[in-house]
N, CA, C and O atoms as CSV, one atom per row, in Angstrom:
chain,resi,resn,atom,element,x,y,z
A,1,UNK,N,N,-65.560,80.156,28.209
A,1,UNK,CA,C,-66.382,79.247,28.984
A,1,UNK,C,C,-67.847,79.464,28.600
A,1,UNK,O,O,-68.368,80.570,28.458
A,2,UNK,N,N,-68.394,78.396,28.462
A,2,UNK,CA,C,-69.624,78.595,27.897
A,2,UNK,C,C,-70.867,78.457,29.044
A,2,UNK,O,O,-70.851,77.479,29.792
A,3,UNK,N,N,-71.960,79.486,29.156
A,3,UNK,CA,C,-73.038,79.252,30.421
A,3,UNK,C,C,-73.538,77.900,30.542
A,3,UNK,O,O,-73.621,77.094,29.614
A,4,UNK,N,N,-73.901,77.686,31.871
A,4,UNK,CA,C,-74.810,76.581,31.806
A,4,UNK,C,C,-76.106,75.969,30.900
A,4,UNK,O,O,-76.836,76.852,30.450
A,5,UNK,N,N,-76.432,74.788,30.621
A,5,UNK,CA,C,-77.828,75.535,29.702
A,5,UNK,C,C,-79.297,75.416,31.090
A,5,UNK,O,O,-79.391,75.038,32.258
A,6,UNK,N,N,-79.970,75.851,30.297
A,6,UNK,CA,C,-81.421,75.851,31.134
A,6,UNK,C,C,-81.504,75.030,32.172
A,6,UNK,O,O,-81.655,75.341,33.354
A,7,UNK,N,N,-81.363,73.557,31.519
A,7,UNK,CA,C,-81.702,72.640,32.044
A,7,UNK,C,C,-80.886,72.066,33.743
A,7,UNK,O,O,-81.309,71.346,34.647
A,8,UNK,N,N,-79.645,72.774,33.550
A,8,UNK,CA,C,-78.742,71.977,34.564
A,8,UNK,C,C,-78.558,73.101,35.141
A,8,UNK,O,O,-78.179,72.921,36.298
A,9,UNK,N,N,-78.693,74.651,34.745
A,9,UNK,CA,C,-79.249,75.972,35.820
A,9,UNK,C,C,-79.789,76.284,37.142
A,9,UNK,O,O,-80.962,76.651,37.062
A,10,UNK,N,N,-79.348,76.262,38.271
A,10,UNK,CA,C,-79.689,76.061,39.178
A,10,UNK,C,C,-81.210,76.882,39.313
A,10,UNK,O,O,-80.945,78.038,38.983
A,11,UNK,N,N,-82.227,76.827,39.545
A,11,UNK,CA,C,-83.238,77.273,39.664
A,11,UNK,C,C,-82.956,78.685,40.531
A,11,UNK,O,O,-81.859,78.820,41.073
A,12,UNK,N,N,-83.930,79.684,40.641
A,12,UNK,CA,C,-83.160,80.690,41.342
A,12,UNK,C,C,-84.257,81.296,42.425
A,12,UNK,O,O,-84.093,82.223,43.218
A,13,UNK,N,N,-85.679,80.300,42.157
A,13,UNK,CA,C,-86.729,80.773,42.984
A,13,UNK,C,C,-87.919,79.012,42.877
A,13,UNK,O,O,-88.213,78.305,41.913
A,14,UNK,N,N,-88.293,78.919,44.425
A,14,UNK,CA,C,-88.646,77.591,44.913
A,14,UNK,C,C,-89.852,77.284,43.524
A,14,UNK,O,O,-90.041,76.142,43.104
A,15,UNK,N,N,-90.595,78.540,42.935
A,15,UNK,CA,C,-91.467,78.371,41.762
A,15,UNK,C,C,-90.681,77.643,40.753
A,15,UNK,O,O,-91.006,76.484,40.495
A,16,UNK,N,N,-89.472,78.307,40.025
A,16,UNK,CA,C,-88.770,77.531,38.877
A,16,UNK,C,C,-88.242,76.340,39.461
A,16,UNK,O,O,-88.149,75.445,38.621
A,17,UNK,N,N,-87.864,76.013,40.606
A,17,UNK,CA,C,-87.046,74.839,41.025
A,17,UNK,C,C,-88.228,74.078,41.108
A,17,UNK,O,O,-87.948,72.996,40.591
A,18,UNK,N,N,-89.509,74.065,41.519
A,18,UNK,CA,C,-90.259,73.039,41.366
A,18,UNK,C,C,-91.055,72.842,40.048
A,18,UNK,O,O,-91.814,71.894,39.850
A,19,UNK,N,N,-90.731,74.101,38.941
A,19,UNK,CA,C,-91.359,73.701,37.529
A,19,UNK,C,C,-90.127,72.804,36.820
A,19,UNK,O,O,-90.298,72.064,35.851
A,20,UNK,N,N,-89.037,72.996,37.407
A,20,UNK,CA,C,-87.824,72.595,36.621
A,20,UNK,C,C,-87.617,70.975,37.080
A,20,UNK,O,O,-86.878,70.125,36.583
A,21,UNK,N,N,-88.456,70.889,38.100
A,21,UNK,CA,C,-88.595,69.289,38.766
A,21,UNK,C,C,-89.770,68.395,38.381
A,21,UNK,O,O,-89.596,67.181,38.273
A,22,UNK,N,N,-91.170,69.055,38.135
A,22,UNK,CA,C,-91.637,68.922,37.394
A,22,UNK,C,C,-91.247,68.045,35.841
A,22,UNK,O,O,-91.255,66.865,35.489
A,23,UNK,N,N,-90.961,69.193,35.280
A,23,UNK,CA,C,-90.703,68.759,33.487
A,23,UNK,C,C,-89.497,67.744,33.509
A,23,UNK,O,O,-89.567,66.799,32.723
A,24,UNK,N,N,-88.537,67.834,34.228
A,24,UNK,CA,C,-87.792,66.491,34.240
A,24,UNK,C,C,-88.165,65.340,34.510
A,24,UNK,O,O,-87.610,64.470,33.838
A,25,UNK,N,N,-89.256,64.836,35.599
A,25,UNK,CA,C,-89.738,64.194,35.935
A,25,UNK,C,C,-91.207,63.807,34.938
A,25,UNK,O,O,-91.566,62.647,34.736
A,26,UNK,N,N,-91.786,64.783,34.502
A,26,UNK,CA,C,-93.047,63.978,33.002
A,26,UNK,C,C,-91.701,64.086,32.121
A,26,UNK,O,O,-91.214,63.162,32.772
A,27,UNK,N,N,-91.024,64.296,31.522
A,27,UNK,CA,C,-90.182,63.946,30.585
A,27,UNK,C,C,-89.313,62.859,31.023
A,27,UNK,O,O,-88.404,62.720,30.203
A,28,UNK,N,N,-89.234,62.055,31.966
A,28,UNK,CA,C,-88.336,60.996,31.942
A,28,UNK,C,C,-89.833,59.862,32.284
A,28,UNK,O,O,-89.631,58.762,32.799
A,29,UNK,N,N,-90.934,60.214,32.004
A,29,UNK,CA,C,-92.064,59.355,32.315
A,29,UNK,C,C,-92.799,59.310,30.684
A,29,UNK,O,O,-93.674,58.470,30.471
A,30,UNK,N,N,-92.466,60.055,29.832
A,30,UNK,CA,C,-92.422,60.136,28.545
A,30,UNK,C,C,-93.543,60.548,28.247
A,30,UNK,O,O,-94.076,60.061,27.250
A,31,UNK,N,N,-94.230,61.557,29.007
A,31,UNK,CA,C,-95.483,62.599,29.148
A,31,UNK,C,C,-94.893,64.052,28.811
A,31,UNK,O,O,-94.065,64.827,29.290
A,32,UNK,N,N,-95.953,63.980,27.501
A,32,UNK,CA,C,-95.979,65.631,27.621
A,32,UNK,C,C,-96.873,66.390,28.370
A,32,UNK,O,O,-97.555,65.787,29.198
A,33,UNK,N,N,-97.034,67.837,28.219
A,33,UNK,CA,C,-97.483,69.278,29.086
A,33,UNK,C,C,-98.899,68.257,28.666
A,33,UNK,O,O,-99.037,67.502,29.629
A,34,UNK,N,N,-99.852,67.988,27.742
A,34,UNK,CA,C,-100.950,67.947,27.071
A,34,UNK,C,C,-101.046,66.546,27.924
A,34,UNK,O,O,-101.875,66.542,28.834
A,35,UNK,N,N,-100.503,65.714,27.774
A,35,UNK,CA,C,-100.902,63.945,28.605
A,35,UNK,C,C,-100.856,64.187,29.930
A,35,UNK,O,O,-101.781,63.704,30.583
A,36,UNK,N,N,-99.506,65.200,30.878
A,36,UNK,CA,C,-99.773,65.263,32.290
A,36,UNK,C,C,-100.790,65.847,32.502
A,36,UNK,O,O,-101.502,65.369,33.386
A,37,UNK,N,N,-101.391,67.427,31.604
A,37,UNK,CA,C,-102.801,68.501,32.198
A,37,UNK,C,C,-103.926,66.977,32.154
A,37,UNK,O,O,-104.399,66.544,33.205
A,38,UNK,N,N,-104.203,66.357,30.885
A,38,UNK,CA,C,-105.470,65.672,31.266
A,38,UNK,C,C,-105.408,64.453,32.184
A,38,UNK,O,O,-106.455,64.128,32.745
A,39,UNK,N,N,-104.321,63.754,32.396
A,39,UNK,CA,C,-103.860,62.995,33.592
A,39,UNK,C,C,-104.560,63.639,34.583
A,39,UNK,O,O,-105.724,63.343,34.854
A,40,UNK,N,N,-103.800,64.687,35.270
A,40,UNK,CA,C,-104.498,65.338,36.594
A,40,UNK,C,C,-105.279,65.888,36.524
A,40,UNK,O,O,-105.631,66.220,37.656
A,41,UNK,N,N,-106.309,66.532,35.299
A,41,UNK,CA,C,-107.220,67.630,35.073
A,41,UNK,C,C,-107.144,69.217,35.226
A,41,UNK,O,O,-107.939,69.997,35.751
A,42,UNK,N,N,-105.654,69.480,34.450
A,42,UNK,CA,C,-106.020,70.914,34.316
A,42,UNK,C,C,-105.488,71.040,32.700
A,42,UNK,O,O,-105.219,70.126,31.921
A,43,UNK,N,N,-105.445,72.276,32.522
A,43,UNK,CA,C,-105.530,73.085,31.517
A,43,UNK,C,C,-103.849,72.915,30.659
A,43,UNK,O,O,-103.042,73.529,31.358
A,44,UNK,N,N,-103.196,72.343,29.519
A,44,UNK,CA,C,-102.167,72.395,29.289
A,44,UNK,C,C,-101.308,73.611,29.487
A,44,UNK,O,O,-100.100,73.598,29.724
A,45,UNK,N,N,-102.230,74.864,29.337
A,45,UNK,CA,C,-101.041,75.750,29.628
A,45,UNK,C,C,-101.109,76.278,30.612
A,45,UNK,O,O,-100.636,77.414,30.596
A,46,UNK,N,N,-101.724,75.770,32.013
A,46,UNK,CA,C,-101.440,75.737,33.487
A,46,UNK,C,C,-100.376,74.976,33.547
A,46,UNK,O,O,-99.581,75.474,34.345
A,47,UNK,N,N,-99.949,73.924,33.043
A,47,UNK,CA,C,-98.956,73.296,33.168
A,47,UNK,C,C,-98.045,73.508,32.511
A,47,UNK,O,O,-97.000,72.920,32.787
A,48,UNK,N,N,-98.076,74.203,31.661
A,48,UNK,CA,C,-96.726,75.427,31.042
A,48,UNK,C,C,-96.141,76.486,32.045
A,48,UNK,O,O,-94.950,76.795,32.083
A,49,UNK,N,N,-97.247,77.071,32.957
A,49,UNK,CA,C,-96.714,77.893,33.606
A,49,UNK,C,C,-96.025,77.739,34.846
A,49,UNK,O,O,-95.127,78.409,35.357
A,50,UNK,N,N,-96.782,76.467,35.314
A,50,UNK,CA,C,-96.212,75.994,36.720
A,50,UNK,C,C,-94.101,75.292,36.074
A,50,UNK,O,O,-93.077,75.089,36.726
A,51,UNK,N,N,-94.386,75.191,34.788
A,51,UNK,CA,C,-93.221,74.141,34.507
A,51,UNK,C,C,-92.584,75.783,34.229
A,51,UNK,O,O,-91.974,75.852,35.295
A,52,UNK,N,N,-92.428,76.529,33.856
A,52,UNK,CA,C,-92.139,77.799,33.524
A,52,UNK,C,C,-91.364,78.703,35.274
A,52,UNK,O,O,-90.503,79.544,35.534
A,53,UNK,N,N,-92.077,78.079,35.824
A,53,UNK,CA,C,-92.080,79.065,37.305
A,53,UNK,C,C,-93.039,80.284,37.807
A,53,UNK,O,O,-92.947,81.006,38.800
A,54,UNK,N,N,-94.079,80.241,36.656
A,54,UNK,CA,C,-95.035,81.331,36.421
A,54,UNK,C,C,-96.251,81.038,37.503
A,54,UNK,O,O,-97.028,81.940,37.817
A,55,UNK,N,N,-96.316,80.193,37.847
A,55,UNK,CA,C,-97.573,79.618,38.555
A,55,UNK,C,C,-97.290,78.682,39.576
A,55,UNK,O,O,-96.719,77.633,39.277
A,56,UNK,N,N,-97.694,78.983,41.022
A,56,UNK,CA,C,-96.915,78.304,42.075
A,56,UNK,C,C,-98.104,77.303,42.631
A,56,UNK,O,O,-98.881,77.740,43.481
A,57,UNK,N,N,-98.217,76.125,42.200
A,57,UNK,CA,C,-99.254,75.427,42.855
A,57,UNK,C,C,-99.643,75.382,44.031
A,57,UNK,O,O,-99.070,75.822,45.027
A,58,UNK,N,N,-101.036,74.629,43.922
A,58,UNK,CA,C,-101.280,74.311,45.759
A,58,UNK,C,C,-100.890,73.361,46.161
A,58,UNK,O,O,-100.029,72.834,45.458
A,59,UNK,N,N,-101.141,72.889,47.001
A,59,UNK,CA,C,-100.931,71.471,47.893
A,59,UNK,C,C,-101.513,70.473,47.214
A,59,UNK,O,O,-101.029,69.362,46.999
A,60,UNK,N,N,-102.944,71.033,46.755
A,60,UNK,CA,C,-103.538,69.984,46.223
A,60,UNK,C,C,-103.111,69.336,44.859
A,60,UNK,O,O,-103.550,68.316,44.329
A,61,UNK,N,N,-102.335,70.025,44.522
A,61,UNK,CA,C,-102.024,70.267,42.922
A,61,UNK,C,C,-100.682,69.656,42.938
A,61,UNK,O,O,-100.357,69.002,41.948
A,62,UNK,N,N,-99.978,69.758,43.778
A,62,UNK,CA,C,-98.119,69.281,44.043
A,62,UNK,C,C,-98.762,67.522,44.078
A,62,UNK,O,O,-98.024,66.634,43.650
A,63,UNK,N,N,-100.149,67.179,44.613
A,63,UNK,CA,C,-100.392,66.065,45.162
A,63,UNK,C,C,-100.964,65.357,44.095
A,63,UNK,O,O,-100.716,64.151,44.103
A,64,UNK,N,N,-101.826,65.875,42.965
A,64,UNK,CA,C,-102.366,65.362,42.158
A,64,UNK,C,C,-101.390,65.460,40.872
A,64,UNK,O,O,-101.992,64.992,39.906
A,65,UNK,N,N,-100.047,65.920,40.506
A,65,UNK,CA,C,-99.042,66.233,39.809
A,65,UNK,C,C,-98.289,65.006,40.547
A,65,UNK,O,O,-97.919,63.991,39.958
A,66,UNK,N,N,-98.195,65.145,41.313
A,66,UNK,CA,C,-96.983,63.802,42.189
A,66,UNK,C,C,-97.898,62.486,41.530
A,66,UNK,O,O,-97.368,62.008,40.527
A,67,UNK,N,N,-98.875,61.997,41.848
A,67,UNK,CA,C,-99.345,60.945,41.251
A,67,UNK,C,C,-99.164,60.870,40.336
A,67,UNK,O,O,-98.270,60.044,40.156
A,68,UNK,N,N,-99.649,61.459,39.117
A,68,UNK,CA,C,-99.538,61.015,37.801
A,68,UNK,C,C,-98.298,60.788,37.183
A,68,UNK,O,O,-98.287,59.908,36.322
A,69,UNK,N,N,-96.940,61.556,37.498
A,69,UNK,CA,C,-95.697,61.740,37.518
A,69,UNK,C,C,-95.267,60.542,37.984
A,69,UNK,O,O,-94.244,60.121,37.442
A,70,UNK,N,N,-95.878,59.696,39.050
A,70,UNK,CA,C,-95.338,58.769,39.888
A,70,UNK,C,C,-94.942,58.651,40.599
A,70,UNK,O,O,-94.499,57.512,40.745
A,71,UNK,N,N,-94.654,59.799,41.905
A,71,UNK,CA,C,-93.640,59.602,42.578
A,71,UNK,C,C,-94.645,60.717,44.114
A,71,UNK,O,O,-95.441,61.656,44.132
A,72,UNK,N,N,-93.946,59.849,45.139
A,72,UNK,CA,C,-94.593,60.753,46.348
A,72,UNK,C,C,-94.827,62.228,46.111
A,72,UNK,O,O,-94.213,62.684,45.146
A,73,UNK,N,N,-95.791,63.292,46.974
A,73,UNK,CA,C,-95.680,64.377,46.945
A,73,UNK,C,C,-94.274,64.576,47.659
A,73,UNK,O,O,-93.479,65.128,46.899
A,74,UNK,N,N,-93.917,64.375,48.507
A,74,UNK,CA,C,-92.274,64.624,49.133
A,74,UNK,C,C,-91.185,64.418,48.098
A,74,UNK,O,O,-90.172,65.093,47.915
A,75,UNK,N,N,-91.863,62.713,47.096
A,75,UNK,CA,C,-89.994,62.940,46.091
A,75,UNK,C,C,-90.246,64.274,45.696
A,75,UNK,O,O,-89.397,65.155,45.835
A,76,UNK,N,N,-91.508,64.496,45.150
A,76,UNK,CA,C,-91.461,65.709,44.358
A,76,UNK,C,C,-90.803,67.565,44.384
A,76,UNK,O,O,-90.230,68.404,43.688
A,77,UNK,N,N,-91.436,67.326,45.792
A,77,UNK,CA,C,-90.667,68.690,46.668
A,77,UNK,C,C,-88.965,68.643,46.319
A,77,UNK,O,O,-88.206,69.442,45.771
A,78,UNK,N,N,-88.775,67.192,46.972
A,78,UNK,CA,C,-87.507,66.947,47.318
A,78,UNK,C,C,-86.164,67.362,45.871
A,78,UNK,O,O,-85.039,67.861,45.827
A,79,UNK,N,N,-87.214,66.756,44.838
A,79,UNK,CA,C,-86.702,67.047,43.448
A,79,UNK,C,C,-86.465,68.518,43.479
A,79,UNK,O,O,-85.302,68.922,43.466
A,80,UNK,N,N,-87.516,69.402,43.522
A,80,UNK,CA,C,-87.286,70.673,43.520
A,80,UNK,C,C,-86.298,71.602,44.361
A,80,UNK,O,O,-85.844,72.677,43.970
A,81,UNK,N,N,-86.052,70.996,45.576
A,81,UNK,CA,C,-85.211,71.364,46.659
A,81,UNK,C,C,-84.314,71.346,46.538
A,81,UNK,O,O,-83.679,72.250,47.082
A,82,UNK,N,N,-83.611,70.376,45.787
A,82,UNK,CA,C,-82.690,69.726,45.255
A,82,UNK,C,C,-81.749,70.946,43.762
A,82,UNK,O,O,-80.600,71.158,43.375
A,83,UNK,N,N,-83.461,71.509,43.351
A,83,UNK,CA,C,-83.089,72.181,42.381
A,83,UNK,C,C,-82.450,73.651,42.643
A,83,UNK,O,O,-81.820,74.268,41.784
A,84,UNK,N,N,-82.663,74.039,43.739
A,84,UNK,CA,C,-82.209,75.119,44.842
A,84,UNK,C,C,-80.991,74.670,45.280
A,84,UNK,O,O,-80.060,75.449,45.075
A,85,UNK,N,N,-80.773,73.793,45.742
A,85,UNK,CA,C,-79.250,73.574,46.584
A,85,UNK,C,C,-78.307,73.712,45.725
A,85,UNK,O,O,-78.415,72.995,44.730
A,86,UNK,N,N,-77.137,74.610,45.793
A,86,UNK,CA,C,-75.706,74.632,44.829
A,86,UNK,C,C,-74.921,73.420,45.079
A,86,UNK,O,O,-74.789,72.702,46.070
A,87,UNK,N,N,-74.575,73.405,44.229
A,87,UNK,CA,C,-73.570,71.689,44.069
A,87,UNK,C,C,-72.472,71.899,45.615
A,87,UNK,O,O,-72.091,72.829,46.326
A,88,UNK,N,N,-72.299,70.335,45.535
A,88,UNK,CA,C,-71.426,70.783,46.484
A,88,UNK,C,C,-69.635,71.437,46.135
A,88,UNK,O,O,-68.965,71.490,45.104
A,89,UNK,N,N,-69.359,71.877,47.667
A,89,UNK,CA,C,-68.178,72.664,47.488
A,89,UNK,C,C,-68.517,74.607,46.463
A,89,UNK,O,O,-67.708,75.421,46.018
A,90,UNK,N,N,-69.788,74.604,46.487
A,90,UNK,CA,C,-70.275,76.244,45.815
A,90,UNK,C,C,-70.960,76.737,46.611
A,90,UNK,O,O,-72.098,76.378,46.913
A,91,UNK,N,N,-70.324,77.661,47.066
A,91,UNK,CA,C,-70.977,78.430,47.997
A,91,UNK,C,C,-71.878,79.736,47.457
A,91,UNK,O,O,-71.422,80.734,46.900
A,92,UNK,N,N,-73.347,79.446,47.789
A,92,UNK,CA,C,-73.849,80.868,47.101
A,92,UNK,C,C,-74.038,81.755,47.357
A,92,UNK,O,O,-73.534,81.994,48.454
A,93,UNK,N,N,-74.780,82.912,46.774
A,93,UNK,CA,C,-74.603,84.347,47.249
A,93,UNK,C,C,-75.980,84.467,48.941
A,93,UNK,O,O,-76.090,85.517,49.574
């Protein structure tokens, strides 16, 4: 049986589940790390780290990331929350 890959990995901390919601979301908007940082105004590899799980934004930042991305600050959470919850019928540890 072969592991999951990265991508479909359940996140394992609310930081990676919301970097992992993140990069799905500028990648299905057809933005890279470099077009979303100057979109919202930060630094491309602030936005490596937050997409990484390395860097846990603020409020203000979930809010100015939700815009440019397109989508409410709540889808955005919600995406990430989402990235935390085990499928159904898996019960986790």
């Amino acid at each position: 049986m072969h592991p999951p890959s990265s991508e479909t990995l359940t996140a394992q901390t609310p930081e990676r589940a919301f970097g992992a919601a993140l990069r799905q979301l500028r990648r299905a908007r057809g933005l890279s790390q470099e077009g979303l940082a100057l979109a919202a105004g930060y630094d491309r590899s602030y936005i490596g780290e937050v997409e990484r799980g390395e860097k846990s934004p603020s409020l203000r930042t979930v809010f100015r990331l939700a815009r440019v991305v397109g989508v409410s600050p709540s889808a955005l959470i919600a995406a990430a929350e989402a990235q935390l919850t085990p499928p159904a019928g898996h019960q986790g540890a």
